[in-house]
C-alpha positions as CSV (number, residue, x, y, z in Angstrom):
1,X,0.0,0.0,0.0
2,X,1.2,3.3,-0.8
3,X,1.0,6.5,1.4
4,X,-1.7,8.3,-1.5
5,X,-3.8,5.6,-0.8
6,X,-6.9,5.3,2.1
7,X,-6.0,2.9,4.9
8,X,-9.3,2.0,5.7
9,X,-9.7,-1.8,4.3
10,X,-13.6,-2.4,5.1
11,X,-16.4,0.1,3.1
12,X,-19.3,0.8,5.0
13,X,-21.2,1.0,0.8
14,X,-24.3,-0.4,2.4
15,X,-25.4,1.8,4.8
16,X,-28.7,2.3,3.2
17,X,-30.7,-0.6,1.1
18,X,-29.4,-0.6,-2.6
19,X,-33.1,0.1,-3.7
20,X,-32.6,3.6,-1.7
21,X,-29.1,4.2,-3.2
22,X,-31.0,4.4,-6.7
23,X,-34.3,5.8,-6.4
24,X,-34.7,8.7,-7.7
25,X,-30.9,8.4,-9.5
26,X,-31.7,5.4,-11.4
27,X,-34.4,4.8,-14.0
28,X,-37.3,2.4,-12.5
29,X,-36.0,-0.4,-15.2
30,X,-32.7,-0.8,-13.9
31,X,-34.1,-3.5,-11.5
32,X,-34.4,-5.4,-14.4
33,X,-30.7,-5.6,-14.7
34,X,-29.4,-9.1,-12.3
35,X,-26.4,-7.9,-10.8
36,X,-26.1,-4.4,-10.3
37,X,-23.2,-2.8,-8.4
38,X,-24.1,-1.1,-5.5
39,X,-23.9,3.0,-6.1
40,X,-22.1,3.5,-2.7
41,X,-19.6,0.8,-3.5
42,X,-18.6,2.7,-7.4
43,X,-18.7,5.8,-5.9
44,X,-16.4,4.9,-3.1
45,X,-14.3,3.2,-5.4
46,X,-14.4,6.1,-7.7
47,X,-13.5,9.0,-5.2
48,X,-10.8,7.3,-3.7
49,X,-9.0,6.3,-6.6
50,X,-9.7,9.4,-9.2
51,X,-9.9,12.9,-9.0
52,X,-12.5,15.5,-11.0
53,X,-12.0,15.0,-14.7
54,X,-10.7,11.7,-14.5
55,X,-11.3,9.2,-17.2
56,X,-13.1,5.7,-15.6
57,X,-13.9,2.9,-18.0
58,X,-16.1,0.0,-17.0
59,X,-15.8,-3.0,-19.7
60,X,-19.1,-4.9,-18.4
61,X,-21.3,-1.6,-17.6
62,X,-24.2,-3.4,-17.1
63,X,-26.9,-0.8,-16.2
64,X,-24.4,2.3,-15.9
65,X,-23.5,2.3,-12.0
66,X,-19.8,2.8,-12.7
67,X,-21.0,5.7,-15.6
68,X,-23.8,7.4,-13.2
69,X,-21.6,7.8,-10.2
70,X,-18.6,8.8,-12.1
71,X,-20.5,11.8,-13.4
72,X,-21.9,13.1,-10.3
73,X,-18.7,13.0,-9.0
74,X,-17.4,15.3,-12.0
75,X,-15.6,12.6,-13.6
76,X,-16.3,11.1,-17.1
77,X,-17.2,7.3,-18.0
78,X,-16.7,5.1,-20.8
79,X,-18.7,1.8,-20.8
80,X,-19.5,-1.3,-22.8
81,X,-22.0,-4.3,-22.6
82,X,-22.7,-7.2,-25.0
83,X,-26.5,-7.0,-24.2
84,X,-28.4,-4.4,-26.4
85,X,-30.7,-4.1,-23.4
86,X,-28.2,-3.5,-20.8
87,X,-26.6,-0.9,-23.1
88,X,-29.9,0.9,-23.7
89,X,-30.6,0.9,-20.0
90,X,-27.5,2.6,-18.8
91,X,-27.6,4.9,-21.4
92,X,-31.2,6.0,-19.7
93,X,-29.7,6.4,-16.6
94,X,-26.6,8.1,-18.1
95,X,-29.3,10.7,-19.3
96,X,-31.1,11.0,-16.3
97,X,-28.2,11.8,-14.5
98,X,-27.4,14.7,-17.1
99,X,-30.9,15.8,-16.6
100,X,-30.4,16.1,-13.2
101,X,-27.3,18.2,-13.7
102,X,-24.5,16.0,-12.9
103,X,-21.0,17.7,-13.6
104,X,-19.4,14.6,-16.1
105,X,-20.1,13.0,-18.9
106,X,-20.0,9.6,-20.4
107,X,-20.5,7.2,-23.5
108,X,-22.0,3.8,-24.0
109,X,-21.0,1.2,-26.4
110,X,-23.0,-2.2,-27.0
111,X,-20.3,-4.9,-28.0
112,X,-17.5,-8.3,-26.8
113,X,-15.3,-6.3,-24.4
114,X,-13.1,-9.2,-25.2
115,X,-12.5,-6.9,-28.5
116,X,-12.8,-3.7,-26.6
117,X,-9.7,-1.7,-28.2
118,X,-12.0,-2.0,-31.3
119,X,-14.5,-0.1,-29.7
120,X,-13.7,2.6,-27.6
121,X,-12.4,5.8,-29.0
122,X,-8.7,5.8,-29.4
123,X,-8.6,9.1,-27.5
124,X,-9.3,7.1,-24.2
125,X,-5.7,5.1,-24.7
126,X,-2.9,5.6,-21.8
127,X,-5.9,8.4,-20.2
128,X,-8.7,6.3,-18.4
129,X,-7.4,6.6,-14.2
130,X,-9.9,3.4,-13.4
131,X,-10.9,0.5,-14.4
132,X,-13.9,-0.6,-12.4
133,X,-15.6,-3.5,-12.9
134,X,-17.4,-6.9,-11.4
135,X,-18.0,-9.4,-13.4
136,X,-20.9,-12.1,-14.1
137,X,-21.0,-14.7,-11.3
138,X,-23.1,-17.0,-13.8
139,X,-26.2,-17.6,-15.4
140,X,-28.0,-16.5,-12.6
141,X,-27.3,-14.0,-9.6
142,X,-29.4,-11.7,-7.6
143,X,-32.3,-11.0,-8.6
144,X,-35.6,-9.5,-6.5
145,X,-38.2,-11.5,-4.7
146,X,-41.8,-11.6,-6.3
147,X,-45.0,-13.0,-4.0
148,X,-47.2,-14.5,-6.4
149,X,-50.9,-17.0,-5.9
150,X,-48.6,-19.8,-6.4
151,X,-45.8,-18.8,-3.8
152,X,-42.8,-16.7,-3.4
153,X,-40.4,-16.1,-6.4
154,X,-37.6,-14.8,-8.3
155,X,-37.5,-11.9,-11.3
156,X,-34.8,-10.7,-13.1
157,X,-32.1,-12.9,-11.9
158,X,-30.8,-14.4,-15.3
159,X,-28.7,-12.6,-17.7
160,X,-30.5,-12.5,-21.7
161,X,-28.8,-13.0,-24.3
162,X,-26.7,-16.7,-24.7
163,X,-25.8,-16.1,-28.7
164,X,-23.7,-12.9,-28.4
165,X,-21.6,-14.4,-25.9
166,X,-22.4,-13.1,-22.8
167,X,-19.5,-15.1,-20.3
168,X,-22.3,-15.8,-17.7
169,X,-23.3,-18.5,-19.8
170,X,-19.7,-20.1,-20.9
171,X,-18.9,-22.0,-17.4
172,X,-16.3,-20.6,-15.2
173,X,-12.7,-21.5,-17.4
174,X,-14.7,-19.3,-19.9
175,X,-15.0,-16.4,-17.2
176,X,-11.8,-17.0,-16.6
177,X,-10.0,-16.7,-19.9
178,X,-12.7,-14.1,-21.1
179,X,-11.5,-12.0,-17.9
180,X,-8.3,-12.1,-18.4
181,X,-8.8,-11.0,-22.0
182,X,-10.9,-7.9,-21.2
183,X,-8.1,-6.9,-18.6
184,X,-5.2,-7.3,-21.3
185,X,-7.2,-5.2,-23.5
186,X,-7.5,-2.6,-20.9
187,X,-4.4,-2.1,-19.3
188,X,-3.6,0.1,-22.5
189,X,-6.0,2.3,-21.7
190,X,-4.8,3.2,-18.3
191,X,-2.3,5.7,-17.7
192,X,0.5,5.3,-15.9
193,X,-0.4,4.3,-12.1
194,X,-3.6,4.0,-13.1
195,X,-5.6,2.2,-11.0
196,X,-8.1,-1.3,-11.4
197,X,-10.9,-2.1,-9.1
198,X,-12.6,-5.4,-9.3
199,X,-15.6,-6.4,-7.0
200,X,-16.7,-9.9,-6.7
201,X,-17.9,-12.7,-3.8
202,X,-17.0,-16.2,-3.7
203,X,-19.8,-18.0,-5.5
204,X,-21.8,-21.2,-3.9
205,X,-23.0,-24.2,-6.5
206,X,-24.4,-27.3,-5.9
207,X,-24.9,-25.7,-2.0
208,X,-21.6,-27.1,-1.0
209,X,-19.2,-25.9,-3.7
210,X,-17.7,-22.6,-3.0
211,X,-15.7,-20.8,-5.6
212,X,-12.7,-18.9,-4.6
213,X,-14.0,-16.3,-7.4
214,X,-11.8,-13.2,-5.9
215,X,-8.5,-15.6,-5.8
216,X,-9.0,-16.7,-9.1
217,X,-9.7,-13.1,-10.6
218,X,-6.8,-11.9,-8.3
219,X,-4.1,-14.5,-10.2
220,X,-5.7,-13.2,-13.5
221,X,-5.3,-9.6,-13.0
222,X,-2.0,-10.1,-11.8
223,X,-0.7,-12.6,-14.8
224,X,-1.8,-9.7,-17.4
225,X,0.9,-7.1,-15.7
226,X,-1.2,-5.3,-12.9
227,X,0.1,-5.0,-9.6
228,X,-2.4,-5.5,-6.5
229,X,-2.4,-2.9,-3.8
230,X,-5.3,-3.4,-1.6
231,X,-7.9,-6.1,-1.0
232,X,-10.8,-4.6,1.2
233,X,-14.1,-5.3,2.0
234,X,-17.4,-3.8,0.4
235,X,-19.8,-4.7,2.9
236,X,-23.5,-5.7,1.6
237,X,-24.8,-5.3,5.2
238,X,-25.3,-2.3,7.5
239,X,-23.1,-1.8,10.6
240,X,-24.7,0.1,13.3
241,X,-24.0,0.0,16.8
242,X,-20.4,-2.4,16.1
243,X,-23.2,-4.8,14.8
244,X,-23.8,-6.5,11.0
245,X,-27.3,-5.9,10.0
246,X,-27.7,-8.1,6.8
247,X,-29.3,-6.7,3.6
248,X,-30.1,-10.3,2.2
249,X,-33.1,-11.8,0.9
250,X,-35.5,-14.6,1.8
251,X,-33.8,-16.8,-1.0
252,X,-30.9,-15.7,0.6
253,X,-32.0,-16.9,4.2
254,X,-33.7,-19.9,2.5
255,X,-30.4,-21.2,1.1
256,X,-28.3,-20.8,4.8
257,X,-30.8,-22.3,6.6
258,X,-31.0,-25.8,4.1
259,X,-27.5,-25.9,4.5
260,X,-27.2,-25.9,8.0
261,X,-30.3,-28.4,8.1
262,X,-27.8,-30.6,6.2
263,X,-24.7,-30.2,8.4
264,X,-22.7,-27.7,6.1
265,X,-21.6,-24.5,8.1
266,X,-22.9,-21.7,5.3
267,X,-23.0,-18.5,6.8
268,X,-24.8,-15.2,4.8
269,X,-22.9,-13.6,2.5
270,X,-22.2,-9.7,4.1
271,X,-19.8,-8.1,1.9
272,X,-18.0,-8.3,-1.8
273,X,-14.0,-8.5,-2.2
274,X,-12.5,-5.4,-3.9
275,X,-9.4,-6.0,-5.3
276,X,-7.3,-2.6,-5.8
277,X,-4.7,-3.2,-8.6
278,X,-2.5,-0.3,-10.7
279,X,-0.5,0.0,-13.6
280,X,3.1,-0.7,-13.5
């Protein structure tokens, strides 16, 4: 860690509930998207590790969080998304933002940010001071809760689109390679010290398979050239009083309390990795 850098390891990004972090910022749709970034967590990331003006790129914008926070915080975004949807989504909430008379600006692409040097302008080489990003932990992720005649279920917790390659749908070697791609391809883009934020969780299949997804994504961003600074903690709860006050859903709840039924220790997941990485 180096001395311009904030010591404190664990971000309190979930203070309030992630549907009160967008209204009002987002548009309604964005719920549609199934696995948002939390706005406190990119805005965090974003005023610790740019300054106004500063160039961030996300490669796998999703709905726009990285893109909407950057420009309220006076800084300027660059994203892309495979999904056509996703693309038109966070360019919605890219305008809203401007209409609400947020200092930055920032463009949307809809493309493979396997090929993303193809599609960004060339302006944005050696100039973008983050890289923020999480990536897809699968076909499905979070999702909301619905109540229904029939019983309790879930809505928008799959990802669309399995013909233009989306890597949620390629199994987790594809994820892999595919990540390490998209990071190649952006360390040009990064000026020098620039930094790379990754968020991700370790990922439960089969209820007794856990993934070390941050470890594995740590070795990747580190065998394309990037050098890791930090590895904090984005927590998905609330801490008040010293105490964790978890934001999780009754899916959520569900799942932990099978598991235990069975005799496997699972405990709630209460925060996201970040892993902090720079530019050589």
């Amino acid at each position: 860690m180096t001395d311009d850098l904030p010591i404190t390891s664990v971000w309190l990004t979930c203070q309030q509930p992630a549907r009160d972090q967008r209204r009002g910022r987002y548009a309604p749709q964005t719920s549609s998207h199934p696995g948002k970034m939390l706005p406190h967590l990119a805005a965090h990331a974003i005023n610790s590790y740019t300054a106004p003006g500063d160039l961030v790129f996300d490669p796998m914008c999703g709905s726009g969080t990285t893109l909407v926070e950057a420009m309220y915080l006076d800084r300027h975004g660059i994203g892309i998304d495979i999904e056509p949807r996703f693309t038109a989504l966070a360019e919605a909430n890219v305008a809203l933002a401007a209409s609400q008379g947020a200092a930055g600006t920032a463009q949307v692409f809809t493309g493979d940010a396997t090929r993303l040097l193809d599609l960004v302008p060339a302006s944005a080489v050696g100039q973008v001071g983050l890289v923020l990003t999480s990536p897809p932990y699968g076909r499905g992720t979070h999702g909301l809760v619905r109540t229904t005649s029939t019983g309790v279920r879930k809505r928008d917790h799959l990802y669309g689109d399995r013909e233009r390659g989306n890597l949620a749908y390629g199994g987790w070697s594809r994820l892999l390679d595919g990540f390490a791609t998209i990071l190649a391809a952006s360390y040009p883009l990064l000026r020098p010290g620039g930094s790379v934020v990754v968020t991700c969780r370790p990922v439960r299949r089969q209820r007794n398979d856990l993934i070390d997804l941050p470890g594995q994504l740590l070795a990747v961003a580190r065998s394309v050239g990037l050098v890791p600074v930090q590895r904090c903690a984005a927590m998905l709860a609330a801490v008040r009083d010293g105490q964790i006050v978890h934001r999780a859903n009754m899916f959520g709840l569900l799942a932990v309390r099978r598991s235990r039924d069975d005799g496997i220790p699972v405990h709630l997941i209460a925060h996201e990795d970040v892993l902090v990485l720079r530019r050589s």
